[in-house]
N, C-alpha and C positions, 0 to 999 in steps of 0.2 A: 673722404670715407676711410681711408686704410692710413690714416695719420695715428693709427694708436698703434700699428707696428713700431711706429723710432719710439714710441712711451711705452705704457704695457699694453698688453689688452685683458679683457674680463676675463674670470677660470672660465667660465661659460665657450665665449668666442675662442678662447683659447686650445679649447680641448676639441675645438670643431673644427680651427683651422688645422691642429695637429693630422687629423684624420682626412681633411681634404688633401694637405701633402703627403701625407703617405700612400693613398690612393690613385692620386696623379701620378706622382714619381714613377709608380709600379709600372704605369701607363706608359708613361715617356723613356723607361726602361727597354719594355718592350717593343720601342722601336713604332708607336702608332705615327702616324701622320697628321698635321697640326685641323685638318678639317676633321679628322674622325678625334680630336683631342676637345675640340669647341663643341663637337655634338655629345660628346660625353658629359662634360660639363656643362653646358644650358639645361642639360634633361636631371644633374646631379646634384649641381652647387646649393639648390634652395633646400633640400632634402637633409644634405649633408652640413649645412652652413646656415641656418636662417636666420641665425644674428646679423649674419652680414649683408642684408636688405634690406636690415631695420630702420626704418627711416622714409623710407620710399612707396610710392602709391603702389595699388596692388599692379595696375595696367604696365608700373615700369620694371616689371619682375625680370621677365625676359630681356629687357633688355641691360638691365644692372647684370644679368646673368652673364650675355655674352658681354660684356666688357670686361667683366672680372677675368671669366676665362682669356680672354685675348691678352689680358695681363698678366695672368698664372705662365700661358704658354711664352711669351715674350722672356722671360726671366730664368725657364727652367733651362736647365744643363743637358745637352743633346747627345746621344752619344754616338751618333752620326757627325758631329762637327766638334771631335775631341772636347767633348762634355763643354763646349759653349754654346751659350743661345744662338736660336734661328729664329730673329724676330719678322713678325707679321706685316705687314703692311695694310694701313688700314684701306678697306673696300672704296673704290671710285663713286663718286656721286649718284650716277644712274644703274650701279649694280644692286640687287634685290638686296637689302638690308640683311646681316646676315642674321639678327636675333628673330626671325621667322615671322615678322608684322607682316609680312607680303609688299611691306612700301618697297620704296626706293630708299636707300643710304639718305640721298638727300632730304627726303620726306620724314627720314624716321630717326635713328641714333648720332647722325650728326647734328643733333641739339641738343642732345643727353649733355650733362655738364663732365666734366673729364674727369676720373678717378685716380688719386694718387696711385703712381705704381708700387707694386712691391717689392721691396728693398732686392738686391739683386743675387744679396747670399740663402735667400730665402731656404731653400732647394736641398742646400747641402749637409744640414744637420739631419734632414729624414734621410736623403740620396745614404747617408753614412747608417743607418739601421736598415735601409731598405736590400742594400748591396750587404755580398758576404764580404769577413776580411778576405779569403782569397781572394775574389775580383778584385778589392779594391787594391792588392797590394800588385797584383799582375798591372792595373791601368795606374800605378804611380812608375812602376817599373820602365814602364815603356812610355813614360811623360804622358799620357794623355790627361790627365787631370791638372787644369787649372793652380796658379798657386795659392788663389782665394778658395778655390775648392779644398785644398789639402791642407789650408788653416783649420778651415771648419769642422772636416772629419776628424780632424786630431785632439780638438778641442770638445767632439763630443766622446772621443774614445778614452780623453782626460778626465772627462766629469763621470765616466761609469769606471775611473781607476784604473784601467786595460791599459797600462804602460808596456808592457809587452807586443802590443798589436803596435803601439807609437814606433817604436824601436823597429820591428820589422818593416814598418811601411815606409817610415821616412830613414831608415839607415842604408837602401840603394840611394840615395839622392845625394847624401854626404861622404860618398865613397871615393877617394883618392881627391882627385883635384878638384871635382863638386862640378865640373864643368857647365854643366846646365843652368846651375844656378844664377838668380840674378837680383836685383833690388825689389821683383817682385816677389821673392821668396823671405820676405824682413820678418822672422818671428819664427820661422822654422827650426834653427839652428838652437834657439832657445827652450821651444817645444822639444827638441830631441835632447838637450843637454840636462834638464831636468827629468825627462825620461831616462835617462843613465843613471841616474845619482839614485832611482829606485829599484830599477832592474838589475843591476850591478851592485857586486859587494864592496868592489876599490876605486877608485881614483881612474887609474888607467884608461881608461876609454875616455872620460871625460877631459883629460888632460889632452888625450892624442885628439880628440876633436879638435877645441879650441886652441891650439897647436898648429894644426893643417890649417881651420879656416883663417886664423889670422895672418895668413900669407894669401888668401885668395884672391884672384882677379879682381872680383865685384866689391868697391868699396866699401859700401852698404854691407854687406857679409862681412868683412874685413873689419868693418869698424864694430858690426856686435857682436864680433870672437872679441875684439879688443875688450870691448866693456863688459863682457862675463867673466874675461882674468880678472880684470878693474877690480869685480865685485868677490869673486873668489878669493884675491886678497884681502879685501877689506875686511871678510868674515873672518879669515885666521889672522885676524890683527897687523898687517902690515902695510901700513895706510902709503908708504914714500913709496912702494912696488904699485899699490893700487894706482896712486894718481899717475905716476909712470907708461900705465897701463891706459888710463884715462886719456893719457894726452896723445899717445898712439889712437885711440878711437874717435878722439877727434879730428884727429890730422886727416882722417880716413873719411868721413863723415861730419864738417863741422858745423851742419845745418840741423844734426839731431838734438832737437827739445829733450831730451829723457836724459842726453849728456849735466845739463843743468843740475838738477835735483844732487844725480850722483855725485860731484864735483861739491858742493855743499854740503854733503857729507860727511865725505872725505877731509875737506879742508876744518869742518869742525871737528871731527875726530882728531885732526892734529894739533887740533888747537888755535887755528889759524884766522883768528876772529878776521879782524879788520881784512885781510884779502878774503876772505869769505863776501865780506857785507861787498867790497870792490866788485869781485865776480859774479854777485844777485845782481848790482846795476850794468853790469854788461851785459848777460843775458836778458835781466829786462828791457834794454835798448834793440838784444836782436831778436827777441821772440813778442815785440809790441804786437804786431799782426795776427796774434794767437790768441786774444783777449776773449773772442765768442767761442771760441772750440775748445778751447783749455783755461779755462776762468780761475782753477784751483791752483794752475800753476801760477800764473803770473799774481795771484795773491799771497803765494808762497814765496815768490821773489820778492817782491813788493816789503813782505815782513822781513829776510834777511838780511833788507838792505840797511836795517837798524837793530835786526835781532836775530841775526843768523839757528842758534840753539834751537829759537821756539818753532824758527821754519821746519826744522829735521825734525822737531819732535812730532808738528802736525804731517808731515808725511809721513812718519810712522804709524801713527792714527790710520792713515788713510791707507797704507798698505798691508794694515793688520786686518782690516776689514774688507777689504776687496771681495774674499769670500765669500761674504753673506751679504748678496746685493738690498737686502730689507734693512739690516745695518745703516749699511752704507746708503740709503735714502733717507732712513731718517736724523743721522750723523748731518746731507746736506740740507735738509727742513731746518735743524737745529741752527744751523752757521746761517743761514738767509735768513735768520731770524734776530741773526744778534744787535742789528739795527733798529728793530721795531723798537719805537717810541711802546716807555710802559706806564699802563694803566693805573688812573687812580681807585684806588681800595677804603670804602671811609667804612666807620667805627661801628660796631652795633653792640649796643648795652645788652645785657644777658635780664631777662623776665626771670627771676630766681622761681616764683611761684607756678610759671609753666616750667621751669627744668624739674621740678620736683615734680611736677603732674607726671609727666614722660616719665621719669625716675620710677613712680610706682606702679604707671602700666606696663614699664618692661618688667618689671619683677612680679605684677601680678602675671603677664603674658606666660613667663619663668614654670611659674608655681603652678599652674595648671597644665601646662607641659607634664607634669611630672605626675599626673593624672592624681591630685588630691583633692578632698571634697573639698567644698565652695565654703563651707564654714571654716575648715582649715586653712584654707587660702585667706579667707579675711581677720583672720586670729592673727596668723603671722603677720602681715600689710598693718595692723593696728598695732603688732606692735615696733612692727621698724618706724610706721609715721610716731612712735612716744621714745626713740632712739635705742631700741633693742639693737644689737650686733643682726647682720645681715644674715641669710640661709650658705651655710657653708658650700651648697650645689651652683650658687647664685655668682658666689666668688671665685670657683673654679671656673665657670663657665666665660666670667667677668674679671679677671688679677687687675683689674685696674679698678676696680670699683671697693675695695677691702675694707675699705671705714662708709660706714651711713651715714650719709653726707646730711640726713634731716633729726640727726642724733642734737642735742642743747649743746654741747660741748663742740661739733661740727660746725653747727649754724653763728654762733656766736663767734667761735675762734677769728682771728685774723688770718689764721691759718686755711681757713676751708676752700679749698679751693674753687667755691663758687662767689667769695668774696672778692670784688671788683671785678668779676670776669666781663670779658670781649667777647666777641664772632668778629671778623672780616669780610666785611659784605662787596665782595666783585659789580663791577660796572652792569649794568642791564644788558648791553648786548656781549659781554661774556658770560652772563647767565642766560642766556639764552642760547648759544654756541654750546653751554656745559650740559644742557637737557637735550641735545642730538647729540654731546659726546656719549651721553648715558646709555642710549638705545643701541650703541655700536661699539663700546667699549670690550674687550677681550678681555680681562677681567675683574676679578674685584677686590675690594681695599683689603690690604693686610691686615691679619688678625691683631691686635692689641701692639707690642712693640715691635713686631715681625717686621722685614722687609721682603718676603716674599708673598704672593699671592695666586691665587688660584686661576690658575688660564694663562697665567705672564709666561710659561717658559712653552708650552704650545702655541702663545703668538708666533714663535718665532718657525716653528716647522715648512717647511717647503709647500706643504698642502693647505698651511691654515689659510682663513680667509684675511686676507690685511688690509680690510674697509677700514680700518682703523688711522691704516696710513695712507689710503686714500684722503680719508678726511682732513689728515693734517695738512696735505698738498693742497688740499683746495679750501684751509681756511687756517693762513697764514698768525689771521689774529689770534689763533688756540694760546701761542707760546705768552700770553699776557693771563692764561686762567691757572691759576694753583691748583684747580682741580686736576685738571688735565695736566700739569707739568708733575702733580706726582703721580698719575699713572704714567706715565713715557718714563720717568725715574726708574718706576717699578718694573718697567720692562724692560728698560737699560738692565738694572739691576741680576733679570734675570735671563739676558739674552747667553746661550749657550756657545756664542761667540767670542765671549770674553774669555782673553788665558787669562788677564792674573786681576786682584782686588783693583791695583792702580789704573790699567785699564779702564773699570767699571769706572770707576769715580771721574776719571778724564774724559769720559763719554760725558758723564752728568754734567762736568765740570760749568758748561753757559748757564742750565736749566736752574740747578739748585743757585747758583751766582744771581741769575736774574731774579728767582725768587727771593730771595735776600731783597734784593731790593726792592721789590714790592711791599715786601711787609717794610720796611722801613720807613718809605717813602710816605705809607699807611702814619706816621705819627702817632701810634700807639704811645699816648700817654703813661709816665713814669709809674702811675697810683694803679694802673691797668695790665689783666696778665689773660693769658689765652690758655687754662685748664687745660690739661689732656683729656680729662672727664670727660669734655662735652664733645661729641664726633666730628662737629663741624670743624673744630680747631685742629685734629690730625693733622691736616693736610698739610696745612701751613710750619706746623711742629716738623711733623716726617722731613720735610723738606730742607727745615731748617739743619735739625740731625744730620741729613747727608754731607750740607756743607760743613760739619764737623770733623764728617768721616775722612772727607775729601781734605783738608787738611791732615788730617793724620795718614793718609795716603801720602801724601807727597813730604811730609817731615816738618809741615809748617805749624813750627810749635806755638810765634807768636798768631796765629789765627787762630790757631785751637783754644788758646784762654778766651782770647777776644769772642769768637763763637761761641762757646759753650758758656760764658755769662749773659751775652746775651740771650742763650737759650735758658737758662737760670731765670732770668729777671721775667723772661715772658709765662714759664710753666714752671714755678716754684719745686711744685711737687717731683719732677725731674723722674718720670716713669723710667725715662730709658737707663737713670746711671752714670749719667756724665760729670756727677759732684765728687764721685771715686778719683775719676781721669783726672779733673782738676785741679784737687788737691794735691795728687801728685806732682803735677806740675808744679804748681806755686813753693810746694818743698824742693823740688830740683833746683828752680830759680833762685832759691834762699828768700823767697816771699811768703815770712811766716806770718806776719800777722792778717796776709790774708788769708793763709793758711785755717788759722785761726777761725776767725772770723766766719770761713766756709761751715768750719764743724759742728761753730756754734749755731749757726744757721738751722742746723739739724740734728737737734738735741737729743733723739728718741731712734737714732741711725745704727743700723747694726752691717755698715758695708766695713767692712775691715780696712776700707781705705780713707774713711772715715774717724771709725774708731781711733785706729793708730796715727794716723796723721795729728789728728789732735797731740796726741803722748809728744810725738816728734818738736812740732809747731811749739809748743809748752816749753819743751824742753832747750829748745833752741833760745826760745826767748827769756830766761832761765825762771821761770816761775815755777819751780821742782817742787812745790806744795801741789801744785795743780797736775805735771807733768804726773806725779805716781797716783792722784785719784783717777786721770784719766787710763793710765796704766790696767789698775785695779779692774775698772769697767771693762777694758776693751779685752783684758785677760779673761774675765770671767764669761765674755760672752762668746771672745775665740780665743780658746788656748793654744792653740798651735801653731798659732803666728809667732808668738817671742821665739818659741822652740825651733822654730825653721831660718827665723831672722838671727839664730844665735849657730847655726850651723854655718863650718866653712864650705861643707857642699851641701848637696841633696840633689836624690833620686827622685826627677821627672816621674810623677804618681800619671795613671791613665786620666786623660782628661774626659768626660762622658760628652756626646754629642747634644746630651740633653739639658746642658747647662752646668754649673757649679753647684757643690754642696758648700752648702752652709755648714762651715765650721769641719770643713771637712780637709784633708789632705791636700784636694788639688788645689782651695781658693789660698791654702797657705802658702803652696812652692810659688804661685803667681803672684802673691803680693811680695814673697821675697823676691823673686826672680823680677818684679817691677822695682822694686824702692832699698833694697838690701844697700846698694853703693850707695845711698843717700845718708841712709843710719851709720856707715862706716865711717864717711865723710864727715860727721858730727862728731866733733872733738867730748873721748868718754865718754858717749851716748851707749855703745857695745856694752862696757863694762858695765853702767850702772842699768842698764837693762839685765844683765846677767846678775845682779847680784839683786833685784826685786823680783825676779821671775824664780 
């Protein structure tokens, strides 16, 4: 029954156990006695709690009643026995039952099935609201609180920022030689020393801590003064002091697991590959026995022993997010995922004839919106079905829709992006997994190129509801649906946890990978492409995009060509702009004629990276007839690019939030500020650009 304490529990049960230990506490504060604590509770608990008897016939209320209580009272902190338990003993067979059946014990609740007890710190995070700080700091004073007790309070005087109250309550403990202290104080010393480094302006305190305890009696103490020098060095860069320090904290402690990781660090930061990967297999040899209770670490070892870099880099991951434990759940969803066998994806032909149906009832749906009479609305609809330009309200509303895709010049082109088109049609039981992602999903698709959406950054709030991530724990097979993998993208995307772009992209980093491979795996044929136009193919697209981005997160140029053609070949039309990025590349690499090649692709292109790239590409390949008519063009539709590419500096213009102007200041200093060393690199390419502009 109380097995969802080690997991979560509901907001619901949540907020009713909260109030039952507030309740109690106050109780066993005051000094009640453990018979008037069980009669409080049988007459309260169902009142107060009635999730917590969900399950159970009505006749076994009373007695699921007093068992709880007798498990409440078992575990709460006394303040008659130095805030430890005074546990109960259960009633002898032929004493009157005590949940009030009038049987006997034996007749009655000694066949009730046993209820898991409650975890044994249960107590001390209310005892910490319930108590003022003076009490609590006069009963740390005078030792009477536990050292599990004085974890707890401090950790919850950590989570309301009260570094202040940390500092007074736990700074008698640490006082001269710490004498009291002992191995069951492991984490105090740490709790206080990050408590200095906010309360305090200098150094000082912190130094003279770790200082005194690293000479302490108690090994255990001794060895985690040692490893916070360890770590203090390591942060102002002085890794031979750090490991120095290291090896004092193990000499002192050399059973501590947490020594590994750091050591691994260390030794990579020095560069010290090969005795890195050596020291992952000696800890792996002495921390085998830790495989069920620490699974992250020994996977960590496991990888250094061939990849030392990638091990530190995923503990970084893991100790960036520690903070936001919804992160950090779905960060482990993600990695228990990355073995799942993936799904096959097969092809679905596009009904041109129904996309055009849909086509004119969302633009009739549009057009009546906008409260016009019914003959107006069918004027207009008659005459976009005879290839009239679309309602310019239509394309504001739609930027991705700009040309009438049922225009003769549309329909015919080889160009039209509904020629040869796909969908991706998911296996039956992930569409059917993807229709209860839908009913519980937080929120919804990004607008047209966006990557943010509406509800993804309130997912993440401490109050929000996260059935979402319930769901994924308990249907393993989600990570095989594109649908679902680019909402959790999307939330990656916009978890408020994330410090920097690379970050994000390293979270996505299995999701969008695995994706990839889905649609690959798919055999989309060569003559076959997956329009942005049509909604269903987003998903798949978006996805793809991120493995773009995530490339250019991390500097990996050759994956960004390789990616962003394949994302070419699948959606011609290239909504997002990645034929710009491209082309630039392929002129860095001095691959003109793919260069080339790309431009012509896109004959009718007014991206300046585009435009110009051609002039560049031409001129490299020395076709100077062709390099100046491209010139000519790309002048005349932006002139301020030569003018900017021809300066030896230039003043950073304000960039708008809202995007680039076309032909404007800012898209000039950026395509100089992108490609300028390439045009210098071109032997007289400068000059003869200066002397036709």
């Amino acid at each position: 029954m109380y097995s969802e304490f080690e997991n979560e529990l509901s907001p619901e049960l949540f907020q009713q156990m909260k109030l039952v230990l507030l309740v109690s506490s106050r109780l066993i504060l005051s000094g009640v006695s453990s018979d008037e604590f069980l009669q409080w509770a049988q007459h309260s608990l169902y009142t107060l709690a009635p999730d917590l008897f969900e399950g159970f016939d009505t006749e076994d209320i009373d007695k699921v009643a007093w068992l709880t209580a007798l498990n409440l009272w078992n575990v709460a902190p006394q303040p008659g026995n130095h805030f430890k338990p005074l546990a109960r003993a259960m009633p002898s067979r032929n004493t009157p039952c005590p949940c009030g059946s009038g049987l006997k014990y034996k007749q009655c609740c000694i066949h009730m099935p046993a209820l898991q007890p409650f975890p044994s710190d249960i107590y001390w995070p209310v005892m910490a609201e319930t108590m003022s700080k003076k009490q609590i700091n006069a009963l740390v004073k005078s030792h009477e609180i536990p050292p599990m007790g004085l974890a707890m309070i401090a950790d919850y005087y950590a989570d309301n920022a009260d570094y202040s109250q940390i500092v007074k309550m736990l700074n008698p403990l640490f006082e001269g030689t710490a004498s009291h202290l002992n191995h069951k104080h492991k984490g105090l010393l740490g709790t206080l020393y990050d408590s200095y480094e906010v309360h305090y302006k200098t150094d000082k305190k912190k130094k003279d801590l770790l200082e005194r305890m690293s000479h302490h009696k108690n090994s255990v103490i001794r060895s985690e003064a040692w490893q916070y020098i360890a770590i203090t060095q390591q942060e102002q860069g002085n890794d031979q002091n750090a490991l120095h320090a290291l090896t004092q904290a193990m000499r002192a402690n050399p059973d501590n697991h947490e020594h590994a990781l750091l050591e691994l660090v260390l030794l990579v930061h020095s560069n010290r590959i090969e005795h890195a990967k050596q020291r992952a297999s000696f800890w792996l040899h002495k921390l085998a026995h830790y495989e069920k209770q620490r699974p992250e670490l020994i996977r960590q070892l496991r990888l250094a022993q061939t990849d030392p870099r990638a091990a530190v880099s995923s503990q970084n991951r893991v100790e960036q997010n520690s903070d936001d434990p919804h992160l950090a759940q779905l960060l482990e969803w993600i990695e228990a995922g990355k073995n799942t066998p993936i799904e096959q994806y097969s092809i679905c032909n596009v009904d041109t004839q129904e996309e055009e149906e849909e086509f004119i009832l969302d633009l009739q749906a549009h057009l009546l919106g906008l409260d016009l009479y019914e003959e107006e609305v069918d004027r207009i609809i008659d005459g976009v079905k005879q290839g009239k330009p679309l309602p310019e309200t239509f394309i504001e509303l739609y930027p991705d829709s700009k040309n009438n895709p049922l225009s003769t010049q549309n329909t015919l082109s080889d160009n039209n992006p509904m020629h040869n088109a796909i969908t991706l049609l998911a296996p039956q039981d992930i569409r059917t997994l993807e229709m209860q992602w839908y009913g519980i999903s937080p929120l919804e698709k990004p607008f047209s190129v966006q990557y943010e959406a509406p509800g993804g950054e309130e997912a993440w709030h401490d109050s929000a509801d996260i059935q979402w991530l319930y769901f994924l724990k308990e249907h393993p097979q989600a990570i095989n649906s594109l649908d679902i993998l680019d909402d959790i993208t999307t939330l990656i995307y916009m978890c408020p946890s994330n410090e920097t772009f690379q970050d994000t992209m390293n979270h996505m980093k299995p999701l969008v990978e695995r994706a990839e491979r889905i649609i690959r795996q798919a055999r989309i044929p060569a003559n076959k492409t997956l329009p942005w136009i049509m909604q269903e193919n987003r998903t798949a697209l978006r996805l793809l995009v991120h493995n773009i981005n995530l490339c250019t997160a991390n500097g990996n140029q050759e994956g960004m060509v390789e990616k962003t053609q394949h994302h070419l070949r699948l959606n011609p039309e290239d909504n997002h702009g990645y034929r710009g990025m491209l082309i630039n590349l392929y002129l860095q690499r001095g691959e003109n004629q793919q260069a080339l090649a790309l431009a012509r692709a896109y004959p009718e292109d007014i991206l300046a990276d585009i435009l110009f790239g051609q002039v560049l590409a031409q001129y490299r390949l020395g076709d100077m007839l062709g390099a100046k008519a491209a010139l000519k063009a790309a002048n005349n539709e932006l002139p301020l690019i030569a003018k900017y590419l021809l300066q030896a500096t230039a003043k950073e213009p304000k960039i708008s939030e809202y995007g680039i102007t076309q032909g404007g200041k800012d898209q000039a200093w950026l395509y100089r500020n992108e490609m300028r060393e390439s045009w210098l690199q071109t032997n007289g390419c400068m000059a003869w650009l200066k002397k036709r502009v």
